[in-house]
C-alpha positions as CSV (number, residue, x, y, z in Angstrom):
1,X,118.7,96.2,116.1
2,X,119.2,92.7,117.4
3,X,117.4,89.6,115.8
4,X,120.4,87.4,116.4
5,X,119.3,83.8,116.4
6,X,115.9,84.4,116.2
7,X,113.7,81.8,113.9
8,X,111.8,84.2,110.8
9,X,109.7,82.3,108.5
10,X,109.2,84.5,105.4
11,X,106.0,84.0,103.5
12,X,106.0,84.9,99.6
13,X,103.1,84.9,97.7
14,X,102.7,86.0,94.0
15,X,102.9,89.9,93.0
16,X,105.1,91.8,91.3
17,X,107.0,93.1,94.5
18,X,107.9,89.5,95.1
19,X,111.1,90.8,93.5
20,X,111.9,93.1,96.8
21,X,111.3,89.7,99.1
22,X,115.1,89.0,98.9
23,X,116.2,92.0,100.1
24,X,114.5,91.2,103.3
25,X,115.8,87.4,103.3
26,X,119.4,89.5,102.9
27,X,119.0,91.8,105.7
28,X,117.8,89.7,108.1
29,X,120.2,87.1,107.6
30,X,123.0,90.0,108.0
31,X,121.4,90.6,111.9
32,X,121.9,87.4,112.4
33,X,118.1,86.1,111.9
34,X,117.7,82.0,110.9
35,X,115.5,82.3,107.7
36,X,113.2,79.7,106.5
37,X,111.5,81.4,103.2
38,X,108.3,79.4,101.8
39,X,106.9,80.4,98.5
40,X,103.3,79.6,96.9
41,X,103.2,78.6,93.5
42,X,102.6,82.2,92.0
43,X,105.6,83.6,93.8
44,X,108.0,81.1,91.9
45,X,106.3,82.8,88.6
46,X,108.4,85.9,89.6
47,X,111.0,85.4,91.8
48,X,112.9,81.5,91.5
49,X,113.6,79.2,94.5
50,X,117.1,79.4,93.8
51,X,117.2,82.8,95.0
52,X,116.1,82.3,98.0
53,X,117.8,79.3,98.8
54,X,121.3,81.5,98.1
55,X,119.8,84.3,100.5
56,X,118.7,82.1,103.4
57,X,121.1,79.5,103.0
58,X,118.3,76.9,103.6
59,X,115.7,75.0,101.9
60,X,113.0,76.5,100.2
61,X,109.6,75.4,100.5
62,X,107.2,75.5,97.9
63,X,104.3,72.4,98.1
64,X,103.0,70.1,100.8
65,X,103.9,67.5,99.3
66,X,107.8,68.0,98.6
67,X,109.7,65.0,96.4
68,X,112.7,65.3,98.2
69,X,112.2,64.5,101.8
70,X,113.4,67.9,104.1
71,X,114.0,65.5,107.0
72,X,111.3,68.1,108.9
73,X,108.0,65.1,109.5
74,X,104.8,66.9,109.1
75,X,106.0,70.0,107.2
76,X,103.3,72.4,107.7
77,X,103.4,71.4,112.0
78,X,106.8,72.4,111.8
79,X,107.5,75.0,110.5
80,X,104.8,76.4,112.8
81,X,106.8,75.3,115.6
82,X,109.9,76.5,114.0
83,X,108.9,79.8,114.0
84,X,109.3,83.0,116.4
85,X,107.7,85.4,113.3
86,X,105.9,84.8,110.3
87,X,106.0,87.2,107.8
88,X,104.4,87.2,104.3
89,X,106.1,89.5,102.0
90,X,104.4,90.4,100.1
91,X,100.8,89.3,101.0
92,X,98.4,89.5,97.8
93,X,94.8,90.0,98.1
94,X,93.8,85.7,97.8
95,X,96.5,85.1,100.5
96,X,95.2,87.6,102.9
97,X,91.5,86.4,101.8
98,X,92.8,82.4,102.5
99,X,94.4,83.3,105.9
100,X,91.0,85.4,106.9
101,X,88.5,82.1,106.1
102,X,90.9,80.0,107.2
103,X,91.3,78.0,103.2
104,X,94.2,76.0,103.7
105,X,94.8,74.9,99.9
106,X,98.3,75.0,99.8
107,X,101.9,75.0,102.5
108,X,102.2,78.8,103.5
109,X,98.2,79.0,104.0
110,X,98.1,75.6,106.3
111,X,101.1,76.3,107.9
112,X,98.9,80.1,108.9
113,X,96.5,77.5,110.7
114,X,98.6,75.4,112.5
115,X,100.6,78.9,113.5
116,X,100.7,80.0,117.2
117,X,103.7,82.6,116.6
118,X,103.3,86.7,116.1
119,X,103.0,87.2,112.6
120,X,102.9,90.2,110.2
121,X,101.5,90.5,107.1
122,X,103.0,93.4,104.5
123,X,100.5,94.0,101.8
124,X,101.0,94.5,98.2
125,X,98.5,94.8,95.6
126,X,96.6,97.3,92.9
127,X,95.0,100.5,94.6
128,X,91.3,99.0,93.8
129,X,91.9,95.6,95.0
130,X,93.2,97.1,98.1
131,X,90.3,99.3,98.4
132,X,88.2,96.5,96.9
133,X,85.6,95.9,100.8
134,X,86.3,92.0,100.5
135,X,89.7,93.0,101.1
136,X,89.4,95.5,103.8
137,X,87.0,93.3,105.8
138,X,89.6,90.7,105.8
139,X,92.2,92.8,106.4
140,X,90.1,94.3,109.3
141,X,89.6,90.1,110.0
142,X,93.2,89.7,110.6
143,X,94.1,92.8,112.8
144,X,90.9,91.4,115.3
145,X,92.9,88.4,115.4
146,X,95.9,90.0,116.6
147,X,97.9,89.7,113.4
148,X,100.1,93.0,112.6
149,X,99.3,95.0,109.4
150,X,101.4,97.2,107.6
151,X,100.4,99.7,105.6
152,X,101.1,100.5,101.9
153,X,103.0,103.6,99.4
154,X,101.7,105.6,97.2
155,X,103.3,105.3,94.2
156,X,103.4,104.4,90.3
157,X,102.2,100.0,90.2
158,X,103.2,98.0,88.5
159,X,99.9,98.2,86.2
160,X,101.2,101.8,85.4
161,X,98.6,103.0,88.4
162,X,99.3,105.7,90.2
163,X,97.8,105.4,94.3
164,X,98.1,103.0,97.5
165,X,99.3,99.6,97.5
166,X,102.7,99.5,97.1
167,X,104.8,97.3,99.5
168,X,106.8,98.6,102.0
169,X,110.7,98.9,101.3
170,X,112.4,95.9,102.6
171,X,114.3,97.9,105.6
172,X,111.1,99.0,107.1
173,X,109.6,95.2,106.9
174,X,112.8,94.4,109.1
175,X,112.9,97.3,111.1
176,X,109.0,96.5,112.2
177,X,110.2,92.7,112.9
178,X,112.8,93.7,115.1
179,X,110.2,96.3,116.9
180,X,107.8,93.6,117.2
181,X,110.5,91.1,118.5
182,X,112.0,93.2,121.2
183,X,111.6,92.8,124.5
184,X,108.8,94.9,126.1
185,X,110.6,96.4,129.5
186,X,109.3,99.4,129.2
187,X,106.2,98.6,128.5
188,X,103.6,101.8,129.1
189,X,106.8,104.3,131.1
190,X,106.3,107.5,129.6
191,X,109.9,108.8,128.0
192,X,110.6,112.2,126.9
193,X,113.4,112.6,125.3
194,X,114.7,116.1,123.4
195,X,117.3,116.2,120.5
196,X,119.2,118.3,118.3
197,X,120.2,121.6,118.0
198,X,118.3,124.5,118.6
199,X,118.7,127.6,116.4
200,X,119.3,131.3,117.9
201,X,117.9,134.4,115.5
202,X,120.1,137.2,115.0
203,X,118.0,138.5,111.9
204,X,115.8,136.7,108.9
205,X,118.7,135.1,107.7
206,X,121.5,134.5,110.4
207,X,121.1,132.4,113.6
208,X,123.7,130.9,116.3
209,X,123.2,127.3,116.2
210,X,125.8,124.3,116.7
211,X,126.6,121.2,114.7
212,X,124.6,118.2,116.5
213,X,123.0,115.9,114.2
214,X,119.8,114.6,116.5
215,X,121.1,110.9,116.1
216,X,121.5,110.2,119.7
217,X,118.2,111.5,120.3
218,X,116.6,109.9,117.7
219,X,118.1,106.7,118.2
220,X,117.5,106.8,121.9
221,X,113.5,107.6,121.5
222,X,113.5,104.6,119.0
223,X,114.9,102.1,121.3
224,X,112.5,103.1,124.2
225,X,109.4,102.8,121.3
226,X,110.8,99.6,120.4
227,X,110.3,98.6,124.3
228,X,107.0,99.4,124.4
229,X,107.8,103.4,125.7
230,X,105.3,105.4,125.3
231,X,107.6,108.3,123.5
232,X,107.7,111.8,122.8
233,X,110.6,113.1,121.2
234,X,111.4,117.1,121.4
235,X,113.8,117.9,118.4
236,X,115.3,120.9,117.1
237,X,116.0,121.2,113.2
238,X,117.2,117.8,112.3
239,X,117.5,116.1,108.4
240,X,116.8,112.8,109.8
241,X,113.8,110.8,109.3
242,X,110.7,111.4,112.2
243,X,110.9,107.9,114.2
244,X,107.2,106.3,114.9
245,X,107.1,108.1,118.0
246,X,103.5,108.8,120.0
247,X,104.3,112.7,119.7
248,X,107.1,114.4,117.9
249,X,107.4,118.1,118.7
250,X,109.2,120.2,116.4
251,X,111.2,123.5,117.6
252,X,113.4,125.9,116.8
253,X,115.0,127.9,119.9
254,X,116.3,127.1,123.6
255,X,113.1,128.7,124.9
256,X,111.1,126.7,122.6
257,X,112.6,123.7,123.8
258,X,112.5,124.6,127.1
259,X,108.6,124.9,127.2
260,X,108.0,122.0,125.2
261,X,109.8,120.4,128.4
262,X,108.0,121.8,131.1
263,X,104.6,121.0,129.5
264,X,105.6,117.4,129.3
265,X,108.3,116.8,132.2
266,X,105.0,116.2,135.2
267,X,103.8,113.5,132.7
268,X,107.1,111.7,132.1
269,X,108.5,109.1,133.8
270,X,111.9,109.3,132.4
271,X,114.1,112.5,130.7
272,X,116.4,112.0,128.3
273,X,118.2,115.0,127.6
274,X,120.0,114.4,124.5
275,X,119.6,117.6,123.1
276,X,122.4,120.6,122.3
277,X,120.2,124.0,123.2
278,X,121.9,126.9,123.1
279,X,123.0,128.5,126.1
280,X,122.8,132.1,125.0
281,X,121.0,134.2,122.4
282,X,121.2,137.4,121.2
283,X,119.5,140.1,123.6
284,X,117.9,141.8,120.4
285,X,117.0,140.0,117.1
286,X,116.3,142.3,113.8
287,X,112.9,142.0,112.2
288,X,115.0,142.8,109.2
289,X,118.0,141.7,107.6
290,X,120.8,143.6,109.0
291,X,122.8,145.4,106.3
292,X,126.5,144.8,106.1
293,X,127.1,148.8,105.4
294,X,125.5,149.5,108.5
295,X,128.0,147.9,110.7
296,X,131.3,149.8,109.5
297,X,133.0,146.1,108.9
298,X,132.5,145.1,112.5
299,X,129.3,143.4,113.7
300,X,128.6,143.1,117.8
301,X,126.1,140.9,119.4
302,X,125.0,141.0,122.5
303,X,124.5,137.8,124.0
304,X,121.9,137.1,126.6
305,X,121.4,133.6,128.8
306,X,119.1,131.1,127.4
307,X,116.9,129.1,130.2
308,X,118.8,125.9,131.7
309,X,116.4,123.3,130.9
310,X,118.3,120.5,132.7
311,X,119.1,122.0,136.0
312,X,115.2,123.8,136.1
313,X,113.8,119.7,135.0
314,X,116.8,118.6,137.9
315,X,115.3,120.8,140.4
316,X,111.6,119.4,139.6
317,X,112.2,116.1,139.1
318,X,110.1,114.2,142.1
């Protein structure tokens, strides 16, 4: 991730998760963003200017009409200018309804008019005002104008609710600027990439396997989605989190893997092989545990060659 030097002007607006806004000032500013936050009056009623002054280590902007003179002309103009991203963080209900009819009754809502940057907006609000149709339709309102919308969590509110409308966690927010900053080079290739290990059965319980994590792989498919790849991603068992690929398919053995390969390779552009298959398996597998007593303290496999996925996809590959 890479958002060195890049202008982000943070829009606050007044909710309870107002309190997580920081967090994304913080990680920002530790890629290397420039952060200009500006706050509408409800915000300061939960988190305080101060804050956010110490997190972006620059002026915060709360009115139109500011008493001390930021040195900046027409504020609202220039800011607009300022900006590579906006992002409001979290967006209530009346601040997605003002950007959607175009109300510009205070500095974060006129500065939405005179924008001509990408900007996301992260909702944040009770289940029933999200559901509420005045706030889908404007919500639906803002994606036809090209702005991004991220969804919600399910979780407990704030109001002691339980259902959608929580914000997103501050490193997704960031994670979704820097996918929506990044250069688009590979704009509509088609990359498969596999990852992982992949798991042999000797019985139930037992399997040959290896110790690779799925992180290159993972990593890898994330960049090329971030580049505007379209990506599937082929992983063995992994414990790391699914990236927002187009298709993720899940296996288990060499063979596995290997068919997931050839029913994707003609389609593919580019093959990342990242993956750690197993060259061999066992040449039987037990459809039941296999007891210890049974094996008179010594335990043979016999191994059998697993298909070589990268020199079948070399010899294919056009």
């Amino acid at each position: 991730m890479d958002l060195k030097n890049k202008n982000i002007l943070l829009g606050v607006t007044g909710g309870i998760a107002a309190y997580k806004s920081p967090g994304i000032c913080s990680l920002l500013r530790k890629k290397g963003a420039n952060v200009k936050v500006v706050m509408t009056k409800a915000a300061t009623e939960f988190v305080s200017t101060m804050t956010f002054q110490t997190m972006s280590d620059n002026f915060v902007y709360t009115t139109m009409f500011p008493e001390v003179s930021t040195e900046l002309g027409v504020e609202h103009i220039e800011l607009a200018k300022w900006a590579d991203i906006i992002v409001i963080a979290p967006a209530s209900a009346n601040t997605i309804a003002k950007i959607a009819n175009g109300i510009a009754d205070d500095l974060l809502s006129t500065i939405m008019l005179a924008s001509r940057s990408k900007i996301i907006i992260v909702p944040a609000m009770n289940t029933f005002m999200l559901n509420n149709i005045a706030t889908r339709e404007n919500l639906k309102t803002l994606k036809d104008r090209d702005m991004i919308v991220l969804g919600t969590q399910v979780d407990l509110l704030a109001c002691n609710d339980v259902g959608d409308g929580k914000m997103l966690e501050p490193s997704e927010i960031v994670d979704e600027i820097d996918t929506v900053l990044r250069k688009k080079d590979l704009l509509n290739k088609k990359v498969l990439v596999t990852a992982g290990p992949t798991i042999e059965k000797i019985d139930p319980v037992r399997y040959i396997t290896n110790h690779s994590s799925g992180k290159m792989g993972y990593n890898l498919a994330t960049e090329a989605m971030k580049r505007g790849a379209k990506v599937t991603l082929i992983s063995g068992p992994s414990n790391l989190d699914i990236p927002k690929v187009d298709n993720f398919i899940q296996i288990e053995s060499t063979e596995e893997m290997y068919n997931a390969v050839m029913e994707n390779f003609e389609n593919s552009d580019v093959l990342i092989k990242s993956a750690a298959p197993a060259d061999f398996k066992p040449l039987h597998s037990s459809d039941e545990k296999i007891k210890k007593e049974t094996q008179d303290g010594k335990m043979t496999i016999k191994l059998t060659e697993n298909p070589d996925i990268a020199k079948k996809s070399g010899e294919m590959k056009t």
